[in-house]
Each structure stands twice: as C-alpha cells, then as structure tokens.
C-alpha positions in Angstrom: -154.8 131.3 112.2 -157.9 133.9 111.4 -155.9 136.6 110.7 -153.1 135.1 108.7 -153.2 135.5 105.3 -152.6 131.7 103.0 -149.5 130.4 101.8 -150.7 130.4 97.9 -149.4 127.2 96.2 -148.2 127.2 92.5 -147.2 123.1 91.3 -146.0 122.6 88.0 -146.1 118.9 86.8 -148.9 116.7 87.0 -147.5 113.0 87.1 -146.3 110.7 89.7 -144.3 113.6 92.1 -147.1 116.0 91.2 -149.5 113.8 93.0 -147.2 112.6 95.8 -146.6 116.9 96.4 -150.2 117.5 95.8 -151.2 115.0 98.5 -148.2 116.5 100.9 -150.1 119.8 100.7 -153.7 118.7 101.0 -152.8 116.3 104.3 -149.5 118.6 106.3 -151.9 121.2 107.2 -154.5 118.2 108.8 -151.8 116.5 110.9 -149.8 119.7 111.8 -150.1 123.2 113.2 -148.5 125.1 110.3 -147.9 128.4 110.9 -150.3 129.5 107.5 -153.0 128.3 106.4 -152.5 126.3 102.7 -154.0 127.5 99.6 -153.8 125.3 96.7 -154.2 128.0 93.7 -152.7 127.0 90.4 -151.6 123.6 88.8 -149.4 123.5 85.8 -149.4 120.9 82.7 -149.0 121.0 79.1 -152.5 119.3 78.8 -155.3 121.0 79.6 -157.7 118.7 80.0 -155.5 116.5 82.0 -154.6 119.4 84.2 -158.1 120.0 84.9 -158.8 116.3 85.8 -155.7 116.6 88.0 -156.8 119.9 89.3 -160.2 118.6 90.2 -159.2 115.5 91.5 -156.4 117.1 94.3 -157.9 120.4 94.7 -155.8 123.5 92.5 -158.5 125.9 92.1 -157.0 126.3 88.5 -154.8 125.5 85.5 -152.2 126.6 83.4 -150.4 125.0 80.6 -147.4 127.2 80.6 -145.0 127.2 83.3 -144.1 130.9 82.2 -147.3 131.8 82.6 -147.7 129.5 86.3 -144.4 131.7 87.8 -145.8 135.1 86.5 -148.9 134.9 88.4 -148.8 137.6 91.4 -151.7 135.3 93.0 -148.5 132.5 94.7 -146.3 132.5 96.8 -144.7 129.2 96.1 -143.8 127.2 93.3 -143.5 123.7 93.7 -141.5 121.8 90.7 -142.6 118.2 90.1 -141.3 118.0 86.2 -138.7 116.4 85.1 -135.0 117.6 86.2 -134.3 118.8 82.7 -136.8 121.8 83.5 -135.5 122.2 87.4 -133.0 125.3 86.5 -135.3 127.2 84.2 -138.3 127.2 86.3 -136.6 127.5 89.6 -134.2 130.1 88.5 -137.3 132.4 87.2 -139.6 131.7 90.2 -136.4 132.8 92.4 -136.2 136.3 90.4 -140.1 136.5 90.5 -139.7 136.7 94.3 -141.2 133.0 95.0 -140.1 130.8 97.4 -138.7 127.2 95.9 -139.9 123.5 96.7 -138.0 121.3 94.5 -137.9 117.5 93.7 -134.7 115.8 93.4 -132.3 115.3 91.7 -132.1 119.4 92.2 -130.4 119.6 88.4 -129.3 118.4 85.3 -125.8 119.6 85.6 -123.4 121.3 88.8 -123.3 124.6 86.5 -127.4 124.4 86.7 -127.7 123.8 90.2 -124.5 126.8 91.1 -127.1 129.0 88.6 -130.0 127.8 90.8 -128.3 128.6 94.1 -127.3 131.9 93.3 -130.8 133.0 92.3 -132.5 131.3 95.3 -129.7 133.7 97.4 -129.9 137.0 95.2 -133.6 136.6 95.7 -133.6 135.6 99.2 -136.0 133.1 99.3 -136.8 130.0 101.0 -135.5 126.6 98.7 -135.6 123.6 99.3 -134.5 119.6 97.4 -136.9 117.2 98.0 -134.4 114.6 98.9 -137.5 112.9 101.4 -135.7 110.2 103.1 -134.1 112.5 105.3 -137.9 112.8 106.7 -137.9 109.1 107.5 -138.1 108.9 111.2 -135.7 105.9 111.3 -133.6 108.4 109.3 -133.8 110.8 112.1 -133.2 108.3 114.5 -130.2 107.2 112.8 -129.0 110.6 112.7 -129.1 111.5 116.4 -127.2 107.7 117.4 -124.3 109.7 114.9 -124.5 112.8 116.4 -124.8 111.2 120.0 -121.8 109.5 119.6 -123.2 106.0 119.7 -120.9 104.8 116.6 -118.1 106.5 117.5 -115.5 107.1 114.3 -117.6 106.2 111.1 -115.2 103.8 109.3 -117.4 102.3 106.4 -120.6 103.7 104.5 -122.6 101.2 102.2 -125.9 102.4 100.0 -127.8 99.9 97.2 -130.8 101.2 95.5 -132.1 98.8 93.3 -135.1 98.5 91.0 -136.2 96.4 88.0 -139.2 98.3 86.6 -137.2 98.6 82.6 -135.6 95.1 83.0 -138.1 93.9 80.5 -136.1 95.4 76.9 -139.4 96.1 75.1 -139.9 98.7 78.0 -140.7 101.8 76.0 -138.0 104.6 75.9 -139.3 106.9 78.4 -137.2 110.3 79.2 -135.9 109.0 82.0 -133.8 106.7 79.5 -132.8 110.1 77.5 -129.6 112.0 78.8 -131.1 115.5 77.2 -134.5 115.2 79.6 -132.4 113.1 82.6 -129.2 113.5 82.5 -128.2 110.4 83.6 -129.9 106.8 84.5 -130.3 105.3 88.1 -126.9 107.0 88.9 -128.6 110.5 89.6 -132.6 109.6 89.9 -131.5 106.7 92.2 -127.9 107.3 93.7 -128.7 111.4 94.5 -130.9 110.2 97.3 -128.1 107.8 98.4 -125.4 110.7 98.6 -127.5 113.2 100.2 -127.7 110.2 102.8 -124.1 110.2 103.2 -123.9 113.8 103.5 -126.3 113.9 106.1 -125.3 110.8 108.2 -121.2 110.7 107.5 -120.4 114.1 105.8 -118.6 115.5 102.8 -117.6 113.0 100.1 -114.0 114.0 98.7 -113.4 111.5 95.6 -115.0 109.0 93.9 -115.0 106.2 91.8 -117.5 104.9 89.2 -118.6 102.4 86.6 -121.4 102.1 84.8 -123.0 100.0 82.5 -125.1 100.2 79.8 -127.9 96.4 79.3 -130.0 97.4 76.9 -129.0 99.5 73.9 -132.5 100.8 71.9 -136.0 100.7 73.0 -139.5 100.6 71.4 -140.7 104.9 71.1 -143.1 105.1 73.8 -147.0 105.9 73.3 -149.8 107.6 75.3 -148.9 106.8 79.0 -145.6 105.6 79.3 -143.9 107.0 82.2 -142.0 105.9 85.5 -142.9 102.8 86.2 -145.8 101.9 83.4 -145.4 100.9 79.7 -148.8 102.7 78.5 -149.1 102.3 75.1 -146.8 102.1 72.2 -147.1 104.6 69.4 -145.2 102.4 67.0 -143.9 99.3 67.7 -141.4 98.7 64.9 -140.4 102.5 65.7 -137.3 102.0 68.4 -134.8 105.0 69.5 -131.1 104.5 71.3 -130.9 104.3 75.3 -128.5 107.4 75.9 -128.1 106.9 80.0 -126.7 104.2 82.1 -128.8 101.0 83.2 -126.3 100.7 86.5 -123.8 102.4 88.5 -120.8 101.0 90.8 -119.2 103.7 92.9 -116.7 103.9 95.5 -116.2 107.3 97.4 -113.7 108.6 100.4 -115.3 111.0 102.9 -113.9 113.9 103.9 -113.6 112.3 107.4 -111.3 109.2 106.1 -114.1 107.2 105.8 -114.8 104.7 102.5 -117.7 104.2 101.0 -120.2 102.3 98.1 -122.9 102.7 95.9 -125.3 100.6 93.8 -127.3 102.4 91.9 -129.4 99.8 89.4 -132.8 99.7 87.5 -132.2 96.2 86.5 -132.6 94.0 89.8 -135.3 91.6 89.4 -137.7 91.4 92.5 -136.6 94.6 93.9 -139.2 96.7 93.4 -137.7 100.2 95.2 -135.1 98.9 97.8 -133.2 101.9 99.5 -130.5 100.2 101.9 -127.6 101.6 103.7 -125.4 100.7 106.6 -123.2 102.6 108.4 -120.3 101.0 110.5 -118.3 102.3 113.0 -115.9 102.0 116.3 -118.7 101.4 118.5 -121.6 100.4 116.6 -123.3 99.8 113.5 -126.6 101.1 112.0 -128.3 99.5 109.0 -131.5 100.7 107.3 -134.2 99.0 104.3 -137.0 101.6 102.8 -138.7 98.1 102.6 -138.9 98.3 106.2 -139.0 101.8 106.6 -140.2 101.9 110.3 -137.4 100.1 111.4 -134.0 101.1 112.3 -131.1 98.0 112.9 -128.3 99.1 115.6 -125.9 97.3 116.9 -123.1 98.7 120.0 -119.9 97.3 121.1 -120.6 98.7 124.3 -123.3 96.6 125.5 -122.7 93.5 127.7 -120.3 90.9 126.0 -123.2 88.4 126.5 -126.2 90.6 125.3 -124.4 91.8 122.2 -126.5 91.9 118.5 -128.4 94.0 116.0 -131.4 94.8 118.0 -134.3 96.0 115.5 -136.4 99.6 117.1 -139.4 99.9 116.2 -139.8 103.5 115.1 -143.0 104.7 115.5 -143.1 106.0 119.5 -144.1 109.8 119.6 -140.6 110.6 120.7 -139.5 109.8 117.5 -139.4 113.0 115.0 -142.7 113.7 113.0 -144.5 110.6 114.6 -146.4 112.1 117.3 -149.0 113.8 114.7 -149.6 110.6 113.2 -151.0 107.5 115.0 -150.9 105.5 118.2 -147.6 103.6 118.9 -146.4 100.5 116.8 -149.3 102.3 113.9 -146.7 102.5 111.0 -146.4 105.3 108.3 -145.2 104.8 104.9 -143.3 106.5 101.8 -146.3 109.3 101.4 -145.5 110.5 104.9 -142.1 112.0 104.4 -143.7 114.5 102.0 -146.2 115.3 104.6 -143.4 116.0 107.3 -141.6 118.2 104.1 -144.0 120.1 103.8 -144.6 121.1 106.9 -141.2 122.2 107.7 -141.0 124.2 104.8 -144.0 125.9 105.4 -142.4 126.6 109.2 -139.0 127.7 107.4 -140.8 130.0 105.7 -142.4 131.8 108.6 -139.5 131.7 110.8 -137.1 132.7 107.8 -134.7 129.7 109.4 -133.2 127.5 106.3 -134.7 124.0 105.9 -132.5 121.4 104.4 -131.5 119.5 102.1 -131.5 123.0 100.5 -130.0 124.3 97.1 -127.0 124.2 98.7 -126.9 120.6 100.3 -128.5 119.4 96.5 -125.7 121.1 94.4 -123.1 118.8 96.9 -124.8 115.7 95.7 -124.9 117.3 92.1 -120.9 117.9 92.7 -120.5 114.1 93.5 -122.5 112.5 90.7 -121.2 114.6 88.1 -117.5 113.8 89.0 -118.9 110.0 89.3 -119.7 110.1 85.8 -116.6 111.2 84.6 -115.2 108.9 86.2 -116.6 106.5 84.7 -116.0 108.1 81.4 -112.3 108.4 82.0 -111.4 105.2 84.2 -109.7 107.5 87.2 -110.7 108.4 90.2 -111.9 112.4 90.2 -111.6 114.7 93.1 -115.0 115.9 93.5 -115.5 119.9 93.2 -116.6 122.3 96.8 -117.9 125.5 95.5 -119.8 126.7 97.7 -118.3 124.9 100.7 -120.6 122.2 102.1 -122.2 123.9 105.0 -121.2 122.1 108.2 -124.3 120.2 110.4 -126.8 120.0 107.2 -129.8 118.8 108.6 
C-alpha cells in the first residue's frame, strides 16, 4: 500500500475498552490485508500523565485531555469512543458533523432519543459508524449464523440468553459509575443484556414486546477511590463516606419476536463463580444451536434430520480456516479468544471504509437494541408488557 495515504486514528478513553481498541488497531493490520495502512495519532484522557503512559505504552503518537479538542483535530480520520456511554452521543454526534468516521463501544447510548440523534448525524454526515457489539465477530457466532440462514433449524421457535457476572457481589464493592444511572443508564440490563439483544437481532430478528423485572441487592456503596473501575475495587477515598446504588443489580426479561418466536433474558452482576458467562441457545423445527463465551471456540448443534440412531448435540470445533476470520490466525484446532473479535472489527471497518459498503452492527442495528432495553425498563417500572418502538425500521439481513 505505498501510495495510500493512513487511516489516522483518534481514541478517546484510556481504561479497559481503550486498551482492548488500542490493541485491535495495533494487531488487524498484522494479521490482515487492510486496505490502508493504520496510523495511531491521538489518544484522549482527562489525565495527562496517564494518557501519556497509555500513549506510550500502545503507541498514539500523542495526547489530549479534551475530547473537544481530540474531534477538532484535522490530523484524523477516525474517532474511536471507548468512554463511558454517558459521553457516546456528544462525542459521536460532533465527530459525525466534523466529517469523522465513527467506531463506537456498546451499549451505542444512554437513551433511544440519544442514539436516533446519533444516527441522524452519522447519516447527514455520511460517514462510516459502527457499535462495537463484538460477539457478532465470534466465529462460532458466524457459524451459528449461516446454520440459520441455511435453513438447518428450520422455524426458530424459542430464543434463550444468560449473561451473568459477580464482580460487585461483594457490598463493600465501591460505587463505581457503572452503578450511577446519570453516567450508565442502567445496570447489567444495558452493559450486559445489549450484547444479548443484538444477538437476537442478528440470529432470530426483530423483537416486538417485552417483558422485564429487575431488582435491586444492594442499596448504597462505599465512594470509590483512585482506581476503582470495572472489575477492580482500587482504593477507597473514604470509607465511612457511602453514596446510593441508582441502577439495577439484575434483569429478567421475556420478549416476542417479530417472527412469533419467544424469548428470555438474564442479565445479572450478582452470580457467584461466573466470572463473564455469555450463553444463548436457539431452538427450532429442525435443530438446535447452543453457545458459552466460556467456550468461545465451540459451537453445540443438534438436527432432527440426522439418522434416528445417530441423533445428539455434536460439539464443532471452530477454528478450521473455513470458518470466518480464522484463516489469518493460526493452524487448525489453535484457538482465539475475547481480544480477537476486536481484531476482526477492526478490520472490517477499516474495509467498510474503503469500499463505502455499511458494516454492522451499525448506528442503526444499536438504536434497535437501544429501542428494546428502554421499553424493558419501563416495563419493569410499570408492571406491563410494552410494545417496543421501530423508528427507523430495523433494516432487514443485519449482518
């Protein structure tokens, strides 16, 4: 590529996704042929000496501590938002109108009226945008996808997700923002169950109604200190000082796709031993799928239509080149785990941006799951079961 000028990388946020992004960048361009070459130009955090340590350790040729100041910069082409979803619309909208293209984490908003505001500056602006709703990068994921779309399950009948954790199940946990409605919105019920819808968009379609209960274990928390975040305690800055849990610990919800198909959710941070389990399984009139992010290589099928004798889940082994994304990695049966699927993001939307083809899950595909877990919530707030909201229609074949 001698003659083709860098696709110039802007990341704002410097924690757990900023890293996981950050590596994404630094390995897609060593295990793929993008079409541009990657340039890793600016990283973004309120502290600046922890933005330079980040910046030297993962490559960014430089620093800002203003996310204003990161989107302004003529110098990128791209800004990639790893902060928390309370800052998703503001920084996405403005990159959008500053004629950048868009790689977002998930959940894509805090709200549907965010996300619609996000969607139609991504549009007005015409560029490239994209929800980092990974999974859908698993290649057991993709395998799963084409036994649907081959017809090898026939009509979908029953859709079943559980994500569980336990990483605040301890109560002196400290009250990180992801326990604060204002910076998350909601609890495991959108960090946790917006990776389980976009699932079921992708594998069964368009949910129509849902719904929810939630509940709520531990009330108040010790204020955290320097380095609490997802996952760690880090210190506390007081610990008589306590502040009020304002998000769900759990969410139940029961949904009915667009198809005629039922479906549940189990959203939880509060399962003990479960350290990040992502399960779903998918039954239908000819078969059955079932997959574990514990055993993310594997992909459980089982079909009515083999012999009487010979029938049974039959566990594949997903890690032949023929499989989606696996071919640039290693030898068959040499396994790739969770960093991989931001590898394999990366590098499609690096080849959506050349070809100008859309890459999903896109703005579009993350105000859907947006749609879903907002009407979840009310309907756990008022006890009925809510119709959920199309606006824009759910484009048909998302993949």
């Amino acid at each position: 590529m001698p003659d083709t000028p860098p696709l110039r990388i802007g990341i704002a946020g410097t924690s757990f996704m900023g890293r996981a992004h950050s590596n994404a960048w630094l390995q897609a361009p060593r295990f793929f042929d993008l079409s541009r070459p990657i340039e890793l130009r600016v990283a973004c955090g309120r502290d600046r000496v922890a933005a330079e340590e980040f910046a030297r350790r993962w490559g960014w040729q430089s620093v800002e501590t203003d996310w204003r100041a990161l989107v302004a910069r003529d110098d990128i082409d791209v800004i990639d938002i790893s902060v928390p979803q309370a800052m998703h619309a503001a920084v996405a909208i403005a990159a959008a109108r500053a004629g950048k293209h868009v790689f977002c984490e998930k959940p894509l908003a805090l709200t549907r009226a965010d996300a619609e505001a996000m969607l139609e500056a991504v549009r007005r602006a015409g560029v490239c945008h994209y929800v980092n709703h990974n999974y859908r990068r698993v290649p057991a994921i993709q395998l799963a996808k084409k036994l649907i779309d081959d017809g090898q399950l026939g009509r979908i009948f029953h859709w079943r997700a559980t994500y569980q954790q336990d990483w605040i199940i301890d109560p002196e946990f400290p009250l990180t923002w992801h326990l604060q409605k204002e910076h998350a919105g909601s609890g495991p019920h959108g960090d946790l169950n917006s990776h389980s819808v976009d699932l079921a968009h992708f594998l069964v379609g368009r949910i129509e109604s849902v719904s929810c209960l939630t509940a709520r274990f531990v009330g108040e928390r010790p204020l955290p200190g320097d380095g609490a975040a997802t996952f760690s305690v880090g210190s506390r800055a007081d610990a008589t000082a306590r502040g009020q849990v304002t998000v769900e610990d759990a969410s139940l919800m029961h949904v009915q796709f667009a198809s005629g198909a039922i479906g549940s959710f189990e959203a939880t941070r509060f399962a003990a031993g479960r350290k990040n389990r992502n399960r779903f399984e998918i039954y239908g009139s000819e078969g059955s799928l079932a997959f574990d992010l514990e055993r993310m290589n594997e992909l459980e099928f089982y079909s009515r239509n083999d012999p009487e004798h010979a029938r049974g889940f039959r566990t594949i082994l997903v890690t032949e080149a023929c499989h989606p994304y696996v071919g640039r990695w290693w030898p068959p049966g040499h396994t790739i785990g969770y960093e991989h699927t931001f590898v394999h993001a990366v590098a499609d939307f690096v080849t959506a941006i050349h070809t100008g083809t859309p890459i999903h899950p896109d703005f579009d595909d993350g105000l859907q799951v947006i749609a879903v877990l907002e009407a979840g919530l009310e309907s756990a707030a008022s006890g009925r079961r809510v119709t959920v909201p199309i606006s824009p229609p759910l484009e048909g074949g998302s993949s």
